[in-house]
Structure formats: C-alpha cells, structure tokens
C-alpha positions in Angstrom: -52.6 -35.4 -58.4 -54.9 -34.1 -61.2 -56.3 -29.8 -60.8 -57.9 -29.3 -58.2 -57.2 -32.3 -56.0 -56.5 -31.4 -52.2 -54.1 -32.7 -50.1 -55.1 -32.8 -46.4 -52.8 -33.9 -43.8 -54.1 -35.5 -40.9 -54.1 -34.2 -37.5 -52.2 -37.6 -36.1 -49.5 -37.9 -39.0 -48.6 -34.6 -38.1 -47.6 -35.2 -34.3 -44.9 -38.3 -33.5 -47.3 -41.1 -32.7 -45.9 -43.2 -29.2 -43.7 -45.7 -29.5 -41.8 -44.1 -32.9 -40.7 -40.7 -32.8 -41.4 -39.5 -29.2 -39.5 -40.7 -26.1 -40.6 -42.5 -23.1 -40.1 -41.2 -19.9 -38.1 -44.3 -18.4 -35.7 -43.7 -21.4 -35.1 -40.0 -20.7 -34.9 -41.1 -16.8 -32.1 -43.4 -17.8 -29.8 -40.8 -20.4 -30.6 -38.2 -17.4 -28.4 -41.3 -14.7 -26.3 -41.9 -17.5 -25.4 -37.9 -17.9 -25.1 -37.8 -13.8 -22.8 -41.0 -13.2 -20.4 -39.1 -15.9 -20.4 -36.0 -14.3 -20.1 -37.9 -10.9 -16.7 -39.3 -12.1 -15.4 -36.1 -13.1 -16.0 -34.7 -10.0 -14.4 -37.6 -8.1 -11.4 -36.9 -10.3 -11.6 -33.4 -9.1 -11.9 -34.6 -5.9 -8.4 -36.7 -5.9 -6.4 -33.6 -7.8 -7.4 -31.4 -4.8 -6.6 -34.1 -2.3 -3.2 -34.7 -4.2 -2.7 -30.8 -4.2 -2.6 -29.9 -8.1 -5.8 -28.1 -7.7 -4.9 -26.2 -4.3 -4.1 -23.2 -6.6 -7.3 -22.8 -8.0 -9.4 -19.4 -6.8 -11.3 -20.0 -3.7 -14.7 -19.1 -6.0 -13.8 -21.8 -8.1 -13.3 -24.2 -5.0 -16.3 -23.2 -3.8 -18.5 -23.5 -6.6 -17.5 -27.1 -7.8 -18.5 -28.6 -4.0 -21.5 -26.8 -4.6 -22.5 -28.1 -7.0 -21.0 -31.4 -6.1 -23.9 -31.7 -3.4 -26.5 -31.0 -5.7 -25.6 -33.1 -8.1 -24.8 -36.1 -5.2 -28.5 -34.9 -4.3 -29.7 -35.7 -7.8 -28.5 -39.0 -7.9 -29.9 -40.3 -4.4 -33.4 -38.8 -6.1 -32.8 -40.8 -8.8 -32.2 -44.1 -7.1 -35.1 -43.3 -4.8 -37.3 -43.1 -8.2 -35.5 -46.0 -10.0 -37.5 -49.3 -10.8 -36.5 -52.0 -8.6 -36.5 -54.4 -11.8 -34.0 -52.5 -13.4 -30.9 -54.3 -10.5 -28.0 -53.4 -12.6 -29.4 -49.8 -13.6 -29.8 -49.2 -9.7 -26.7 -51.2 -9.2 -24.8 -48.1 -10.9 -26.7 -45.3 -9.9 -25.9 -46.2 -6.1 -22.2 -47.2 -6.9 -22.5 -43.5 -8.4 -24.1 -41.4 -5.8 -21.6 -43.4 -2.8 -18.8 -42.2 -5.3 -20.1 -38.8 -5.4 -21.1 -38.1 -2.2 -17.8 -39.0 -0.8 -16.7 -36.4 -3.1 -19.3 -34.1 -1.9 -19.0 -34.8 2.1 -15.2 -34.5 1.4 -16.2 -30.9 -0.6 -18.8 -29.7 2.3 -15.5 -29.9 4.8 -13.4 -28.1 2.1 -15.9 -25.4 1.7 -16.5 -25.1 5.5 -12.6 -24.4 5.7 -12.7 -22.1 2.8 -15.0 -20.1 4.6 -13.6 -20.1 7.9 -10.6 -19.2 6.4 -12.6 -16.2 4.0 -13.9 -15.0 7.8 -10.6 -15.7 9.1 -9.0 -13.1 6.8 -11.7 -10.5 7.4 -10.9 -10.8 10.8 -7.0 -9.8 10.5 -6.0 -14.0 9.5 -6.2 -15.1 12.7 -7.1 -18.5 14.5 -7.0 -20.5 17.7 -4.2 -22.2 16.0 -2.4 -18.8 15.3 1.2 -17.7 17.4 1.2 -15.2 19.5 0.9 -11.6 17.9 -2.5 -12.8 15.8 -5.6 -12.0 17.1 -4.5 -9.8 19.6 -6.1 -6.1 19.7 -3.3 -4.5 18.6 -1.5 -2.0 21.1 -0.7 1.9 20.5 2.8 2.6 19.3 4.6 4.6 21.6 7.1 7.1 20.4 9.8 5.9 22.3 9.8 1.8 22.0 11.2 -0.2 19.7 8.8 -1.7 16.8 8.8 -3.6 13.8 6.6 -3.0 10.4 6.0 -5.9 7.7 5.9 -4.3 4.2 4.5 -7.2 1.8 4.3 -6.1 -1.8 2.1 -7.8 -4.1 2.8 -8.8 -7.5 -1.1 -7.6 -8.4 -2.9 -4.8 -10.1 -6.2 -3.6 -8.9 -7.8 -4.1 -5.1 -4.9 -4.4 -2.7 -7.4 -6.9 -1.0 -7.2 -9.3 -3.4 -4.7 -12.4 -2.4 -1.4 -12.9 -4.2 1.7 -13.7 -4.2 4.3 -11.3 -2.0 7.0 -10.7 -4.3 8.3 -8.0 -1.6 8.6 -8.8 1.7 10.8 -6.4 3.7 11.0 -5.7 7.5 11.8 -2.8 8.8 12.6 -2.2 12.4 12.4 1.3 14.2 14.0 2.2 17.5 12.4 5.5 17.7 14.6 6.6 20.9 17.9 6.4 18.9 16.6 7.1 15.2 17.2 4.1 14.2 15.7 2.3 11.4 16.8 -1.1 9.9 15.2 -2.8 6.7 15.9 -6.4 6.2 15.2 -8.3 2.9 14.0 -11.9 2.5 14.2 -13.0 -1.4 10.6 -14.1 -2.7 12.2 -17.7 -3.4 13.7 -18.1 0.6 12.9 -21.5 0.8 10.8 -21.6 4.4 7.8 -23.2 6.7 4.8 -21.4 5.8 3.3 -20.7 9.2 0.3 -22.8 10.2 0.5 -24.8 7.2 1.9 -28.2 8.2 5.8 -29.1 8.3 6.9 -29.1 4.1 8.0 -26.1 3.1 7.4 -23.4 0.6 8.6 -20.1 -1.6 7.7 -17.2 0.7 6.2 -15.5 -2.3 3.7 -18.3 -2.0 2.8 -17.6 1.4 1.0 -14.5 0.3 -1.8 -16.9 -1.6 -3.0 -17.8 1.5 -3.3 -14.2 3.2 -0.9 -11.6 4.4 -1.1 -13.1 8.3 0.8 -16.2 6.9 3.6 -14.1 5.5 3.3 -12.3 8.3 3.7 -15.1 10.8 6.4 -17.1 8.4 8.6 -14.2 8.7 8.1 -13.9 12.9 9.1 -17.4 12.7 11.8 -17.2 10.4 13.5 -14.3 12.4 12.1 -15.5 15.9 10.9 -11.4 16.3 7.5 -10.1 17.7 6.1 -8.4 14.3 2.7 -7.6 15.0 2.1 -4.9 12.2 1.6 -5.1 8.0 0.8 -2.6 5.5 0.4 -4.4 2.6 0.7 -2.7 -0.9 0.4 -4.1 -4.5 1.6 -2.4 -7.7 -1.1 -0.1 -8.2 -0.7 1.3 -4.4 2.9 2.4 -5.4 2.5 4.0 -8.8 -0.2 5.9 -7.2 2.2 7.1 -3.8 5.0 7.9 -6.2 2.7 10.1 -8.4 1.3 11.8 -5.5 4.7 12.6 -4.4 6.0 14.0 -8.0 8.7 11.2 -7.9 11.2 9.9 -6.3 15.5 10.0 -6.4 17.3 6.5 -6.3 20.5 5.6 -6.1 20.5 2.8 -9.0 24.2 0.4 -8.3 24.5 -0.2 -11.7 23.7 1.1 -15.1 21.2 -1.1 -16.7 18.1 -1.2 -19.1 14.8 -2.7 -17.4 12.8 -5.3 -18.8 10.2 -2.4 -20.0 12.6 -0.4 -21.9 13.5 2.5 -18.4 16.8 3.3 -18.7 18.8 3.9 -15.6 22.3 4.8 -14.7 24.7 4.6 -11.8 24.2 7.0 -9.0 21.3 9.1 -8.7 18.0 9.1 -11.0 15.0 11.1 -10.5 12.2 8.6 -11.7 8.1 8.6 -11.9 5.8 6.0 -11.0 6.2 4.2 -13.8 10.3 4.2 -13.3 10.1 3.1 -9.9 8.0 0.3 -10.1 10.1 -1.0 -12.8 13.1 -0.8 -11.1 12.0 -2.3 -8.3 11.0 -5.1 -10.4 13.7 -5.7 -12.9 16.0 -9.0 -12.2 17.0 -10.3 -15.1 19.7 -8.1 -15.8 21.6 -8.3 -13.3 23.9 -11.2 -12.1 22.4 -11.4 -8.7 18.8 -12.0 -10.1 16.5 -11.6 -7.0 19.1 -10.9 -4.6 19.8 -7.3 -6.4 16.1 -6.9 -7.0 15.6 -6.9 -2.8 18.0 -4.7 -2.9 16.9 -2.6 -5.2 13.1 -2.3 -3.7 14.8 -1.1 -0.3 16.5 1.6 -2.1 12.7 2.9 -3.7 11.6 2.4 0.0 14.3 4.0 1.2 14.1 7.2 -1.4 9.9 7.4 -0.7 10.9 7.8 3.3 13.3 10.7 2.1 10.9 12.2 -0.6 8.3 12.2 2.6 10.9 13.8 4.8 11.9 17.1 2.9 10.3 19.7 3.3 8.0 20.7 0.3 6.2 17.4 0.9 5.2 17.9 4.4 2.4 20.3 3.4 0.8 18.1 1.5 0.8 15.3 4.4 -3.1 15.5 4.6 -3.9 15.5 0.7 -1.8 12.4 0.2 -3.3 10.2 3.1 -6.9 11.3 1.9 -6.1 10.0 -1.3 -4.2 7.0 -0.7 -7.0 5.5 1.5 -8.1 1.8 0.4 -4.5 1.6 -1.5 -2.9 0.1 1.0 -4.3 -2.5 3.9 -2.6 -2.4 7.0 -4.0 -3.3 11.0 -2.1 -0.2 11.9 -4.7 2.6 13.0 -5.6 5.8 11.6 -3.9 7.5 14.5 -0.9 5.9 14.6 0.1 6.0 11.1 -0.2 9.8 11.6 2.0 9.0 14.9 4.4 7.3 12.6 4.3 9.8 9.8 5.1 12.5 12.4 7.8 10.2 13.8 10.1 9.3 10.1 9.4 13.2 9.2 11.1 14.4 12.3 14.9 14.6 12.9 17.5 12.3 11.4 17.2 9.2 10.6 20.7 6.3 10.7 18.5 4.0 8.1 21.1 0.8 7.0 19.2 -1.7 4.8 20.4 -5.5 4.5 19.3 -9.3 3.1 19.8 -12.4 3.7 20.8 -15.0 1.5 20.5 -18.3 -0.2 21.8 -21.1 -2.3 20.2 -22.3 -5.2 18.0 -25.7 -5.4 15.0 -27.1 -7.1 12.9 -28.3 -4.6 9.4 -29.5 -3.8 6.9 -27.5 -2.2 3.7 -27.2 -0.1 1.4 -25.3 -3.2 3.7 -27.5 -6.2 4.1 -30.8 -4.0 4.3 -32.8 -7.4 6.6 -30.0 -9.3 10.3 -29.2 -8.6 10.1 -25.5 -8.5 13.7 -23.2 -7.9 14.2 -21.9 -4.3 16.7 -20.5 -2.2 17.6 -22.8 0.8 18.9 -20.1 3.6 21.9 -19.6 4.8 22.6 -20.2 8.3 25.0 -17.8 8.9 22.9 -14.8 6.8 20.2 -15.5 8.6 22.1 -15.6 12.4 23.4 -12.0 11.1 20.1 -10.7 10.1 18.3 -12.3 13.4 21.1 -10.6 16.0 20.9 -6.9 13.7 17.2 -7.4 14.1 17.8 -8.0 17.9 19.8 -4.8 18.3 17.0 -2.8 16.8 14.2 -4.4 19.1 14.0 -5.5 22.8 14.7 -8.7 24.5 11.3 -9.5 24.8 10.4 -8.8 21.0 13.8 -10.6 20.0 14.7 -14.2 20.7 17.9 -14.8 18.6 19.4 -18.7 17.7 16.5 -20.6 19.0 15.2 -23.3 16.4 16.8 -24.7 13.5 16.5 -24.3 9.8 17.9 -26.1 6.6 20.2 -24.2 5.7 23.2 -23.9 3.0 26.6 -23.2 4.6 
C-alpha cells in the first residue's frame, strides 16, 4: 500500500457472516441435550450410590440439594423434548430415554427429600414419630424428688453448635434413686455393636446412631437395656471445656499413669486438671491396653469428678452464674425447672455413686451406615449386658425396668 492509501474495513467483514463463524440455534439446542443427558447420567449414578447406601453419609444439605436440582434439571429435559424437531427420531429418541432416566432419579429424589425433611421437622420436634416406642413424643413428666429416674448423657465427638448431628462417642446412663441416694452410671463402648432404633433390622456402631439424631441413640439404648429413659442432655466437646472452665477444674482419679495423645501428662491417683486436661483424658485410648473399654471408663470418672466439683461448697454460690452461661451448650428435653430440681437434688446430702460398662468381643462387621465396608465393632456380651440390665433394674422401678426380655447377638 503506497502513502496515503486507506484501508477501510467493511462493516459485514467485521461481524461473523451466517453459516461460518456464528452458530445456529438448532446446534446450540442440541450441545445444550447433549450437556443435559450427561449430567442426567451422573445423577442416575448418584441415584444408585444412595440407593446402595455409599452416599447415606453425605450432609443432609448436600442430599437435598442434588434432588433439587435433579428436578430441575429432569424439568429441562421434558422442555427440551417438548421443543425437539420431530425429524430429528434418534435425537428425540435420547432425550426421552434421558429425561425417563432422570426423572426416575428425580421422583426417587422428591421421596428422599420429603423424608429428609420430615425427619429435619422430626428432630425439631424432640425425634419423634408415629413409628417411635414409647417414651418419644410424649410431653415429658415433672421429676419428682423421690422416684426413681434415668438421664442419657450422649457426648459428641464435635466442636461448635451442640445442635449440630454427630457421632456419640459418649454415651453413658446414669440412673438416680433419689429416695436412697443412689446413683448408678453405666457405660456402652462407642463400637457396641447394636440395632439402631427405628432403622430396620441390620445393625450398627452406636457411635453411628448419633448421625441420625440424639432420639435414636436415645431409643437404641432403651432398647438395648429394655429401661424407660425418657431424658438426654446432650453435650459435645466445646460444652465440656466450657463447664470445666466455669468450674476452675476438676480432680480425677486417673488408673494409670500415662501420656495422652496431645502431649497431657497424667499420673496415678489424683490430678487436678483444666478444660483442656479433661477433655483429653476423656478422650485418650490408645495408650492403654483396653482401648475404648478404659476410655468409658475414664469419661465416668470426669463425670463423676464434675458432680463432686458441683457438690462442694465454694461452687454452690456460683450455681446461678454457671447455668446463665452454659445456656445453648448443652441440648437437653429436660426443663428449666427441673434441672434446677436436679441440681438442688445431686448438691444435697451423700451420694453412694458406683459406675460400671458393659462389654464386648472384637469383630469386623457390616453395618447399617458402611453396608459395603467391614468396619470393627464390639459384638456384646450376654452376660455383661444381663449384669448391667438387672444393676439398672435395682436402681429403677418395675415398670421402668423389664430385665431378660429379647435377645441379642452376643459373644459368650
């Protein structure tokens, strides 16, 4: 081009001209069906792990979300096929094959989420259902100072809102006959191979139980010990540090000498521990021989040593201060005026506490969250569990006590 020579571009070479560069709308119809029949099949494959139980331990959010959008995508494709040329047979042949596919998925999904609702209002409601055993959904009565009771203590193995659900890595029962000051704790090892309540006949880790709300641990343990236990306080990890702060620590009577698995040093006999201490002796298990059986142990001697620490007599002054603040740490269907009943009731007078657990042999087993994964649990023993059933009796009436009936698998 000489000096001076312009160079003008004209207006048409400088848009795509149709047919070349830009794309027609049947073309971006058809990469839009092929994008939805791939995401269709994924979701069908969602579909059969959740139906074969590998996905069961996803959050309920997550649950909830995928069926979600599993309808609106199912949605999609019948708009598609409504809009698809009839000419194209083999196109609309795949899109329909697609959207049955994927609406199965998303029928299937709609029941799911209906039940993961029901069972979001369920717990919001105190876990309870027409399908529930006696004890759940009940208005729960006034403890009287004189009868017999029982209390579930379910420890989570969570930080942050004791609302959240998680597994119980602590499940302790302690029964009070307040006429004769007695008190009895009884330990069930997270791994006690059991029925989950409601759940369907295979059985489970009772730490597992707590995944699906603290009324199924709750009712799993009734049924395990064939007792009326109506109440649950329910604490996680945070809820202790915070009690055993409030208190200015504790005293526990450690069996051994041993270093836990965060570097707390404790010996044998007596050790005056904080927070911190306490929750990591409750927790520690690998050094000790007996594993999980020690570690129930252990958490009924920090359970033991907070009803002690609540009992002398520079605490009780400070009775109001610690309820105030440890409101929302703890979840319990016990009421306001009768954990100020009970608080009245452990601080007065003597108390004959005895603490025991039942036990186990080891197996790897299937189980109703892991039904394609051997996972270890402890098959019960029959005659640990007769013991702990007949000392639980002894505490409680006749009528909240039925001892031998039903049968378990259990490990001579």
């Amino acid at each position: 081009m000489g000096k001076g020579t312009r160079f003008e571009l004209d207006d048409t070479q400088a848009l795509p001209q149709p047919g070349k560069w830009s794309v027609k709308p049947e073309n971006a119809l058809a990469w839009v069906h092929r994008a939805l029949i791939l995401v269709a099949v994924a979701g069908f494959v969602l579909v059969a792990m959740l139906m074969a139980g590998t996905g069961r331990m996803l959050p309920n959010g997550a649950q909830i979300g995928i069926w979600i959008g599993s309808v609106l995508v199912a949605a999609a494709l019948v708009a598609g096929n409504l809009f698809a040329s009839g000419r194209h047979l083999v196109r609309s042949a795949a899109l329909i094959l697609a959207t049955l596919v994927f609406a199965f998925g998303a029928g299937l999904g709609s029941w799911m989420l209906v039940s993961e609702v029901k069972e979001s209002l369920k717990d919001l409601s105190g876990g309870c259902d027409s399908a529930s055993a006696a004890g759940c959904g009940e208005e729960m009565p006034e403890i009287e100072a004189a009868d017999p009771f029982a209390i579930y203590i379910s420890g989570m193995d969570s930080y942050g809102e004791v609302s959240e659900k998680s597994r119980s890595d602590v499940n302790q029962i302690i029964a009070f006959n307040p006429a004769e000051k007695k008190m009895l704790m009884v330990n069930t090892p997270r791994d006690y191979y059991v029925k989950l309540h409601g759940l369907g006949p295979k059985k489970d880790k009772l730490t597992h139980a707590g995944i699906y709300g603290i009324d199924v641990s709750r009712l799993t343990l009734a049924d395990l010990y064939k007792i009326e236990l109506k109440y649950y306080v329910k604490i996680n990890f945070t809820s202790l540090i915070d009690l055993i702060d409030l208190m200015d620590g504790i005293d526990i009577e450690s069996e051994y000498t041993f270093t836990a698995e965060d570097g707390s040093k404790f010996t044998k006999g007596i050790n005056h521990v904080n927070a911190k201490q306490a929750l990591a002796f409750a927790r520690e298990r690998h050094a000790f021989k007996d594993g999980d059986r020690q570690r129930g142990k252990d958490q009924q001697i920090v359970i033991n040593a907070i009803f002690a620490k609540l009992k002398s007599p520079e605490l009780l002054p400070k009775y109001p201060s610690i309820f105030e603040a440890m409101k929302g740490q703890f979840l319990t269907n016990i009421s306001d005026a009768d954990i100020d009943k009970l608080a009245d009731m452990v601080g007065t007078g003597e108390w004959d506490t005895k603490s025991m657990s039942v036990t186990g042999g080891d197996a790897m087993k299937y189980t109703y969250t892991y039904p394609n994964q051997k996972l270890y649990v402890m098959t019960p023993n029959s005659k640990s569990l007769k013991k702990a059933r007949k000392a639980l009796a002894e505490y409680l009436t006749p009528a909240q006590a039925e001892v031998g009936v039903g049968s378990i698998t259990a490990t001579p």
